[in-house]
VOPAGU-2260 file (C-alpha; in pm, 1 decimal, decimal comma):
REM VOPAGU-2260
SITE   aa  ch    i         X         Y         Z
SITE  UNK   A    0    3843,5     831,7   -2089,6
SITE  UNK   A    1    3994,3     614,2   -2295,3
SITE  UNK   A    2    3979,9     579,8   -2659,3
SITE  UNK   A    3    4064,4     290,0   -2748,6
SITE  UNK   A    4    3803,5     -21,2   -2788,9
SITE  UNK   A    5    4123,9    -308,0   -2782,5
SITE  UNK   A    6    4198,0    -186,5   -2420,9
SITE  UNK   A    7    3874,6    -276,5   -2312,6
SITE  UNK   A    8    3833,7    -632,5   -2465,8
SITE  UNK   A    9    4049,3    -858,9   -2205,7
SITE  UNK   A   10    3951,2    -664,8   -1935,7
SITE  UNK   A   11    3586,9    -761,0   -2076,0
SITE  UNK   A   12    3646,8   -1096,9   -2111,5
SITE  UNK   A   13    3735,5   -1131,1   -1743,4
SITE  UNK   A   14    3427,3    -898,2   -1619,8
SITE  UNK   A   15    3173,3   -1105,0   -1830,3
SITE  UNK   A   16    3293,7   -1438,7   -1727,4
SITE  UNK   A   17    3331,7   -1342,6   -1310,2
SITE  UNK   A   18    3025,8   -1078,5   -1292,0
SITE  UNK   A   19    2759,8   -1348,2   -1424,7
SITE  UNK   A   20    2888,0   -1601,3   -1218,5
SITE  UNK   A   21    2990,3   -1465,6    -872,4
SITE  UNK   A   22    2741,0   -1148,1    -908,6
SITE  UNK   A   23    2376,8   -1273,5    -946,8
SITE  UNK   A   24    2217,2   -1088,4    -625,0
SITE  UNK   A   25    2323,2    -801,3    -408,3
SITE  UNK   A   26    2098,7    -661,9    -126,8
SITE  UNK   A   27    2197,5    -516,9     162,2
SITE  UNK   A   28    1900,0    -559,5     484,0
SITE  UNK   A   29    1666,4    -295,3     342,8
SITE  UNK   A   30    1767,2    -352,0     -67,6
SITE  UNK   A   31    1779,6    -707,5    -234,0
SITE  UNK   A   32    1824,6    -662,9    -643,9
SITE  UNK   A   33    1814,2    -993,7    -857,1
SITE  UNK   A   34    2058,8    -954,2   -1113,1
SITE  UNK   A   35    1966,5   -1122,1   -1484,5
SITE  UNK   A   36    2280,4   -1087,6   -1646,2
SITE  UNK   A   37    2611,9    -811,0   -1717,2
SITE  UNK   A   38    2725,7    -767,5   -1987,3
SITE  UNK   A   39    3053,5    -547,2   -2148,2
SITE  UNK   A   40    3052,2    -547,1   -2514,4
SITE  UNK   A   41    3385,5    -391,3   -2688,0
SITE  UNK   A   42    3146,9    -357,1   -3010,7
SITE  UNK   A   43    2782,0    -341,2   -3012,8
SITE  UNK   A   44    2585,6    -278,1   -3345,3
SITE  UNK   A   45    2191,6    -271,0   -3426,6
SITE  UNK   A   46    2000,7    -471,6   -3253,7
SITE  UNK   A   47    1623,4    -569,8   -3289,3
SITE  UNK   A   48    1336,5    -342,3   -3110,7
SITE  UNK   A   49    1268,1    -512,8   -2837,9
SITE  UNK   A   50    1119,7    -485,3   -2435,9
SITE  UNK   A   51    1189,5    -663,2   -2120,3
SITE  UNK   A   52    1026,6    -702,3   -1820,6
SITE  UNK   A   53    1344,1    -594,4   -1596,2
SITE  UNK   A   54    1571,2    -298,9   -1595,8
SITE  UNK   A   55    1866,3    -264,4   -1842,8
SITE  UNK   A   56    2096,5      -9,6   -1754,7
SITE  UNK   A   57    2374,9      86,7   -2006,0
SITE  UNK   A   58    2705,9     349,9   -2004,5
SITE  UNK   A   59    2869,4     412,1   -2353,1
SITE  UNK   A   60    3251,3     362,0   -2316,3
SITE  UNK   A   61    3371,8     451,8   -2662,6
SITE  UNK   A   62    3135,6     500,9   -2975,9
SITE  UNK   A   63    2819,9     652,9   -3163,6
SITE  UNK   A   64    2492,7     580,1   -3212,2
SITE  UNK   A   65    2127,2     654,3   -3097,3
SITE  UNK   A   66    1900,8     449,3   -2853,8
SITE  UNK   A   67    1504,4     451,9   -2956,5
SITE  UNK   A   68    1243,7     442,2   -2714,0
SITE  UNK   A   69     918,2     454,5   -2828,6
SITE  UNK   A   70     952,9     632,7   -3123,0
SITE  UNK   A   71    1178,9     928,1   -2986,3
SITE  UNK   A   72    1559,1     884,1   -3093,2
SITE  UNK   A   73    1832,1    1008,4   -2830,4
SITE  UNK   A   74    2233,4    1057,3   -2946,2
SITE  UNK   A   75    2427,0     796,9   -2801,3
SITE  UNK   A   76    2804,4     948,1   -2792,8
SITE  UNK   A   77    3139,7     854,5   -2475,2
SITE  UNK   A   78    2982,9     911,1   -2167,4
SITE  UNK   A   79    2576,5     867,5   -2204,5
SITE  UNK   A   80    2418,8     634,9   -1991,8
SITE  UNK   A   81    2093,0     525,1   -2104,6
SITE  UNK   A   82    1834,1     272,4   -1920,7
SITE  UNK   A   83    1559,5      48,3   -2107,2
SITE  UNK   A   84    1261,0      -1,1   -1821,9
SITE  UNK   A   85    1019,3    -257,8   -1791,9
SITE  UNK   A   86     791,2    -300,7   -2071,3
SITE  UNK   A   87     920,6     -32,6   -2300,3
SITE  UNK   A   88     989,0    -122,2   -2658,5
SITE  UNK   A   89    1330,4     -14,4   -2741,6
SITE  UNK   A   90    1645,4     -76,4   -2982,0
SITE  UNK   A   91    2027,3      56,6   -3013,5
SITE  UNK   A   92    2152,5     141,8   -3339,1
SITE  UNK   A   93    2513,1     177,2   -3470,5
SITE  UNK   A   94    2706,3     191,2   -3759,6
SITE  UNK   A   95    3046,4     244,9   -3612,6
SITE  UNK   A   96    2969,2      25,5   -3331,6
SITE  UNK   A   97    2971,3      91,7   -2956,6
SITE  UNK   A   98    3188,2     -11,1   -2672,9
SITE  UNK   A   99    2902,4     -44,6   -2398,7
SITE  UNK   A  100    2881,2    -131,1   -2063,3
SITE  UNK   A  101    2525,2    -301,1   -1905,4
SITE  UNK   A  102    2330,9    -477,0   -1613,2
SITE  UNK   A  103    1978,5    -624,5   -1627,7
SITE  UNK   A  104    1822,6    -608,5   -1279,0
SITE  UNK   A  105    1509,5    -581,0   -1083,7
SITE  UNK   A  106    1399,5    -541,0    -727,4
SITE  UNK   A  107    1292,4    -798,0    -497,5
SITE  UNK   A  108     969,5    -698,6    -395,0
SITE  UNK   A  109     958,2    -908,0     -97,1
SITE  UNK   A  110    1331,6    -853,3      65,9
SITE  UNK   A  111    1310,7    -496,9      10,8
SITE  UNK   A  112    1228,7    -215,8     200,4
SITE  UNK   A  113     868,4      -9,6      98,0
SITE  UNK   A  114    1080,1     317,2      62,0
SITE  UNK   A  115    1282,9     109,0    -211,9
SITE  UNK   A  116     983,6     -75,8    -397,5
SITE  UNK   A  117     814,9     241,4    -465,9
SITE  UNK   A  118    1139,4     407,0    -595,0
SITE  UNK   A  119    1192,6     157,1    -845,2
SITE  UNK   A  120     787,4     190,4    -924,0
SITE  UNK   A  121     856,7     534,3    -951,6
SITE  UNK   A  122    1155,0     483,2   -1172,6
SITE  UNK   A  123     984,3     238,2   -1405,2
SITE  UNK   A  124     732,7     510,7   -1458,1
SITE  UNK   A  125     888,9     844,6   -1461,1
SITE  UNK   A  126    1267,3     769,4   -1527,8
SITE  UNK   A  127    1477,0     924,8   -1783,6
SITE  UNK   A  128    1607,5     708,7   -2029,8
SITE  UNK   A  129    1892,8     904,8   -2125,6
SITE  UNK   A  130    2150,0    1076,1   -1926,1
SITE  UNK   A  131    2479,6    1263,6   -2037,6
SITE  UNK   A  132    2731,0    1189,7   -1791,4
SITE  UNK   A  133    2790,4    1529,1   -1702,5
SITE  UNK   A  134    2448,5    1598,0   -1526,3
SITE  UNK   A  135    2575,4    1283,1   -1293,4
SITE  UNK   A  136    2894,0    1163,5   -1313,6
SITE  UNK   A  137    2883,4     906,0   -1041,0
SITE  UNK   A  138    2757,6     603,2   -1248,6
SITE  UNK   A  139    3001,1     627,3   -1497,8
SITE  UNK   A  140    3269,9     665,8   -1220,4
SITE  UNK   A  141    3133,2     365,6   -1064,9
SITE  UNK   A  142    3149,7     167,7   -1406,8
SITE  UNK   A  143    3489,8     257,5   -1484,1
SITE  UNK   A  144    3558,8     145,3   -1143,8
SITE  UNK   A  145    3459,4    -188,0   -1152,2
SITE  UNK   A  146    3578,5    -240,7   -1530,2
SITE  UNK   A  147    3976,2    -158,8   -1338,8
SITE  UNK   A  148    3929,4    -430,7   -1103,6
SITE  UNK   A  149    3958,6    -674,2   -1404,9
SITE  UNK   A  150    4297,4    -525,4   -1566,4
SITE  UNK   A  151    4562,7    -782,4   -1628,6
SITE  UNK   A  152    4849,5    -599,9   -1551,7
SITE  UNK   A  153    4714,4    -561,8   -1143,7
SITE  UNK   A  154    4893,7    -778,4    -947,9
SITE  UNK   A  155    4748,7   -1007,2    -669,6
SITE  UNK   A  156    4386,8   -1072,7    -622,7
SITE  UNK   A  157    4186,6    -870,7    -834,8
SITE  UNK   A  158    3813,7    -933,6    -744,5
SITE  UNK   A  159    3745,7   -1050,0    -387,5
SITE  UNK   A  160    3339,2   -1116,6    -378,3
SITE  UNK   A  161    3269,8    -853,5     -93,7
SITE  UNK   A  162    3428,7    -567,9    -341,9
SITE  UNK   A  163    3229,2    -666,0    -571,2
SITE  UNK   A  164    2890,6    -691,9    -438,8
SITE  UNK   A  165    2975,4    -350,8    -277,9
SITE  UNK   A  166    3043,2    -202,1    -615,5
SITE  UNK   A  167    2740,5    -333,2    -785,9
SITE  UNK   A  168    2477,8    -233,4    -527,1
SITE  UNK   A  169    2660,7     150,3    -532,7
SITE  UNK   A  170    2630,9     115,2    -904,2
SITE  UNK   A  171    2275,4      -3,9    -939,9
SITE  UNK   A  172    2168,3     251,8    -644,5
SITE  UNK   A  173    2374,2     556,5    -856,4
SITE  UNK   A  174    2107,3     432,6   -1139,2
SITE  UNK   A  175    1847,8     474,5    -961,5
SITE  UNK   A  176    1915,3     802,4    -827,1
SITE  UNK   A  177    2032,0     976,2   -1188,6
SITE  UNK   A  178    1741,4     828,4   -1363,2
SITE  UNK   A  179    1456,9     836,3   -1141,1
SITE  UNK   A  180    1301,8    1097,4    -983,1
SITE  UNK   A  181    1508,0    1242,6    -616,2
SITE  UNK   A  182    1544,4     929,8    -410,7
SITE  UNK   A  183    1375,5    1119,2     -93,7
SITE  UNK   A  184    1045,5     997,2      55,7
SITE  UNK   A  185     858,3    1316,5       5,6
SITE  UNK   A  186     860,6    1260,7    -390,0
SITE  UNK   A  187     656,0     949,0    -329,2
SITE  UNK   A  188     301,0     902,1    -332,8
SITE  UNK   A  189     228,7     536,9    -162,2
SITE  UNK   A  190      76,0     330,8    -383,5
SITE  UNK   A  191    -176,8     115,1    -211,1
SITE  UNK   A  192    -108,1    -293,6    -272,9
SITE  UNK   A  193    -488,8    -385,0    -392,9
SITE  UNK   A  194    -601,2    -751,6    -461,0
SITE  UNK   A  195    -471,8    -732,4    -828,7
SITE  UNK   A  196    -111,4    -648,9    -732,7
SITE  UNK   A  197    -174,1    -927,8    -469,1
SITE  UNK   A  198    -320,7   -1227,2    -655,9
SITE  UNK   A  199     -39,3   -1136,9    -933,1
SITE  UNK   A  200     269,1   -1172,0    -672,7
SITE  UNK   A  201      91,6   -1500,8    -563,6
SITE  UNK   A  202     109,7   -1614,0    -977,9
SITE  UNK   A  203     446,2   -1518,1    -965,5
SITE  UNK   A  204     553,1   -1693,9    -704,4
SITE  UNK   A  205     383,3   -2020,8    -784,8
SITE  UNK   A  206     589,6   -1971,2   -1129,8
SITE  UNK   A  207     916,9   -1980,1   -1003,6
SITE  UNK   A  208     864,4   -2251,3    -805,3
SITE  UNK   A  209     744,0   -2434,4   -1064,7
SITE  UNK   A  210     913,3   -2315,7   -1337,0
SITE  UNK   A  211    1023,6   -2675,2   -1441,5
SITE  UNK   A  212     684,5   -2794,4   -1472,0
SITE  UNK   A  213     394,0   -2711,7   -1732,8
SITE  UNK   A  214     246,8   -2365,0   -1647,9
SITE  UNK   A  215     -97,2   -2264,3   -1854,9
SITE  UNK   A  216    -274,2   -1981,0   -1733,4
SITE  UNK   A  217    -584,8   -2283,9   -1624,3
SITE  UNK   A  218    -318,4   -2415,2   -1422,3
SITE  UNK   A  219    -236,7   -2055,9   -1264,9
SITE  UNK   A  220    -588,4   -1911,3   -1225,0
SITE  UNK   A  221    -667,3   -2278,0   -1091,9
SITE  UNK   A  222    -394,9   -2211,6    -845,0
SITE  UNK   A  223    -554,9   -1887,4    -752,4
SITE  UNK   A  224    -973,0   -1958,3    -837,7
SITE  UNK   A  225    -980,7   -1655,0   -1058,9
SITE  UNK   A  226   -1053,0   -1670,6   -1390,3
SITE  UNK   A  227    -806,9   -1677,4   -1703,7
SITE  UNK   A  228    -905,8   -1340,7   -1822,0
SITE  UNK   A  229    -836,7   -1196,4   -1510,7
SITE  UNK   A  230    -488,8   -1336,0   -1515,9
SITE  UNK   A  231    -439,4   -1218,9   -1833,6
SITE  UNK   A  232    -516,4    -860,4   -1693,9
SITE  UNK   A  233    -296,6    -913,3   -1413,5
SITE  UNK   A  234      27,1    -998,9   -1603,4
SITE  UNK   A  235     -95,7    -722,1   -1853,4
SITE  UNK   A  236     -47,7    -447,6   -1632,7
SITE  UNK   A  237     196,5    -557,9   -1336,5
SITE  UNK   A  238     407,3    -795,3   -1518,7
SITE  UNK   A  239     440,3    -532,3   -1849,4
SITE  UNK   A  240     407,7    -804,3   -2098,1
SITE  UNK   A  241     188,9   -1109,2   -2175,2
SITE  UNK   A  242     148,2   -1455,8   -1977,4
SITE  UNK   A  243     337,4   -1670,5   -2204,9
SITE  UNK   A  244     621,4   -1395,3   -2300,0
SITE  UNK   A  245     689,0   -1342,3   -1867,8
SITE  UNK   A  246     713,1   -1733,4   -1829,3
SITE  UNK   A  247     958,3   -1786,4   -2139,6
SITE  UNK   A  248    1165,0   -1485,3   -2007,6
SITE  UNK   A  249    1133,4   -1650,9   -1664,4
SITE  UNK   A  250    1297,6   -1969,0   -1811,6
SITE  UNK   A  251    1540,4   -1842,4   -2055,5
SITE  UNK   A  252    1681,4   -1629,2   -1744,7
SITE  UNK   A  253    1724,8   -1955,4   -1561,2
SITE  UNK   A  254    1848,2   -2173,4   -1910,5
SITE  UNK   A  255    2126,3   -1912,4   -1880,2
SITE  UNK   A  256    2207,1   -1981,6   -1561,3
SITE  UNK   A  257    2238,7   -2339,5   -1589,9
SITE  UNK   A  258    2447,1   -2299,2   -1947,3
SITE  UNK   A  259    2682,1   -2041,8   -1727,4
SITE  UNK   A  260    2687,6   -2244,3   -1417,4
SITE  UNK   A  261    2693,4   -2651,3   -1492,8
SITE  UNK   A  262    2811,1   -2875,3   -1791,3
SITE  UNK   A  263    2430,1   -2992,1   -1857,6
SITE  UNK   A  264    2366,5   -3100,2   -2172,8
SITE  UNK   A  265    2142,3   -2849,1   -2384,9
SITE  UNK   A  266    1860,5   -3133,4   -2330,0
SITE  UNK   A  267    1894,3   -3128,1   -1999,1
SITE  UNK   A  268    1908,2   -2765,0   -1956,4
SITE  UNK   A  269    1630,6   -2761,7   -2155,2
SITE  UNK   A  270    1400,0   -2971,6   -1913,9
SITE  UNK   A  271    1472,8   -2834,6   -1629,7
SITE  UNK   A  272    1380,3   -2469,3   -1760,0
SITE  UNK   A  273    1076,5   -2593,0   -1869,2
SITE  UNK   A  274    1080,0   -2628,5   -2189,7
SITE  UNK   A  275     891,1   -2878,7   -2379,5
SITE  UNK   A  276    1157,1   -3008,6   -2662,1
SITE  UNK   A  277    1544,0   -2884,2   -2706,1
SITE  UNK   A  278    1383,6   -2753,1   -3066,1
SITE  UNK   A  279    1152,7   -2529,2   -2892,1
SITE  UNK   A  280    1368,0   -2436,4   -2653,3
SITE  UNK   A  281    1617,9   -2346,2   -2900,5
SITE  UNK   A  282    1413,2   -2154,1   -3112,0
SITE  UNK   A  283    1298,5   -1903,7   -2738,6
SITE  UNK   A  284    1606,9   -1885,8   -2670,7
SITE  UNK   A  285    1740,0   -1771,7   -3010,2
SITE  UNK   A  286    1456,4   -1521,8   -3002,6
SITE  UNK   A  287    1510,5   -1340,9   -2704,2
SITE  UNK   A  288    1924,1   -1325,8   -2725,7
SITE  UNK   A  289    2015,2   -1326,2   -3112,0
SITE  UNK   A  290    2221,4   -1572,9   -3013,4
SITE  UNK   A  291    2189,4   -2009,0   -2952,8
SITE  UNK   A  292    2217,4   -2212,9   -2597,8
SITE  UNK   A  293    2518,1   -2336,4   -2730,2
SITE  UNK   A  294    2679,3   -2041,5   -2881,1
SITE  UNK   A  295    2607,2   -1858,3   -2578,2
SITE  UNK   A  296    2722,4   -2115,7   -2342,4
SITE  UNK   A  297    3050,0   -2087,6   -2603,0
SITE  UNK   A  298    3108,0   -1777,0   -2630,3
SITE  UNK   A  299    2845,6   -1518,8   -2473,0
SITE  UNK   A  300    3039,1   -1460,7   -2169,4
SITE  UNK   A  301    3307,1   -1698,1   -2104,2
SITE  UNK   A  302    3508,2   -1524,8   -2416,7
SITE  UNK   A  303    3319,7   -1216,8   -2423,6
SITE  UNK   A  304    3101,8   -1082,8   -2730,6
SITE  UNK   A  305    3376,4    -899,8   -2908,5
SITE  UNK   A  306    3391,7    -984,4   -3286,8
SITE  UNK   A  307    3751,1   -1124,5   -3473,7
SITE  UNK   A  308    3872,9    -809,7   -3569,2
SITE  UNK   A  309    3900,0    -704,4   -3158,1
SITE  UNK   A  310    4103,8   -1020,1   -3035,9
């Protein structure tokens, strides 16, 4: 493996800016995985403890460090691969900095297969959050892989879209199979849909379609004729996280899609996320990405996130 962070950074530049734009769904007709965001850093520090309600899924290139899950510390060294799932509190540390490699992703529910849902159920649960590549090689293969295809010195075309998607549902599939438990239908117990999981995929489908619009939980539980408390529940324990923190990551997830994908004006980006001032919606965003809607817009993946010192 290589050694050296600078001949990584152009190669990440190119990734970053073609992966979040072209690369924002794969499925095949039994798999569909909606992809939040990739990401290839040449130098990653500290960051904040923090939880999602997706999967993050990360290979160390070059570096040293330790990922924190819940308390427990694991050694973060050239070759670990280490995933944050949904509704885990977590944080990276660093003092050398890491070259790292990521993609936040989660099933859809609907488009895929019941075999699939309850292996990603299963790997939200029981999955190991860290991995040295040795015990399964193929992810990291499959990373390296798709950080070549972005090398300036290959000639010709050097990322046709059906490559691509191939390479990112083999990568996302290699994830699921070296961190969850063995992807074979005998290791799973079917879990029985009951009314809570129900009335919750109704909520969150009446979100996303309105996603532009005020959302309260009144409004919701209106919507469904339950109560707010119930709700509350609901998101509680099938959306990992709280009513107000799922809708805000709901909108931030499409603010960066609209930063990454039109020449809106931050206002504008800001209303049609949802949000009810640019200030507010500033201030979310900032939150959840250590970083601003314009800054990111700037800088977060057109130029990749290397610092002056790499470029």
């Amino acid at each position: 493996m290589p050694t050296d962070k600078r001949a990584y950074v152009s190669s990440f530049k190119r990734a970053n800016s073609i992966l979040n734009r072209s690369i924002i769904r794969v499925e095949n007709p039994e798999l569909g995985i909606q992809i939040h965001y990739w990401g290839f850093m040449p130098r990653h520090f500290d960051n904040m403890e923090h939880k999602h309600s997706f999967f993050e899924a990360c290979y160390v290139l070059t570096g040293y460090g330790h990922y924190l899950e819940e308390g427990i510390e694991f050694p973060l060294q050239p070759g670990t691969l280490f995933l944050s799932r949904p509704g885990i509190q977590h944080q990276i540390k660093s003092t050398e900095g890491l070259s790292l490699c990521y993609v936040a992703f989660e099933p859809d529910e609907i488009s895929s297969a019941e075999y699939y849902v309850l292996a990603f159920q299963q790997l939200a649960k029981l999955g190991s959050p860290v991995l040295q590549e040795e015990l399964n090689p193929t992810p990291g293969l499959l990373w390296l892989s798709l950080i070549s295809l972005f090398h300036s010195n290959l000639p010709g075309i050097q990322y046709p879209n059906l490559v691509l998607n191939s390479m990112a549902l083999s990568l996302i599939l290699s994830i699921l199979t070296a961190h969850g438990p063995a992807l074979n239908a005998d290791h799973f117990v079917a879990e029985t849909y009951d009314e809570g999981h129900f009335m919750f995929r109704q909520a969150e489908l009446f979100i996303k379609d309105n996603l532009n619009e005020p959302l309260s939980l009144e409004r919701i539980s209106g919507h469904l004729h339950i109560t707010t408390r119930h709700l509350t529940r609901l998101f509680r324990k099938y959306g990992h996280q709280s009513f107000v923190h799922y809708v805000q990551e709901l909108r931030v997830q499409k603010a960066k899609h609209l930063l990454l994908n039109t020449n809106m004006q931050i206002k504008e980006v800001a209303v049609l996320s949802g949000f009810e001032s640019v200030h507010y919606f500033t201030r979310v965003f900032t939150t959840k990405l250590g970083v601003s809607p314009a800054r990111f817009r700037r800088s977060q993946f057109n130029e990749g996130r290397s610092d002056s010192s790499m470029s």
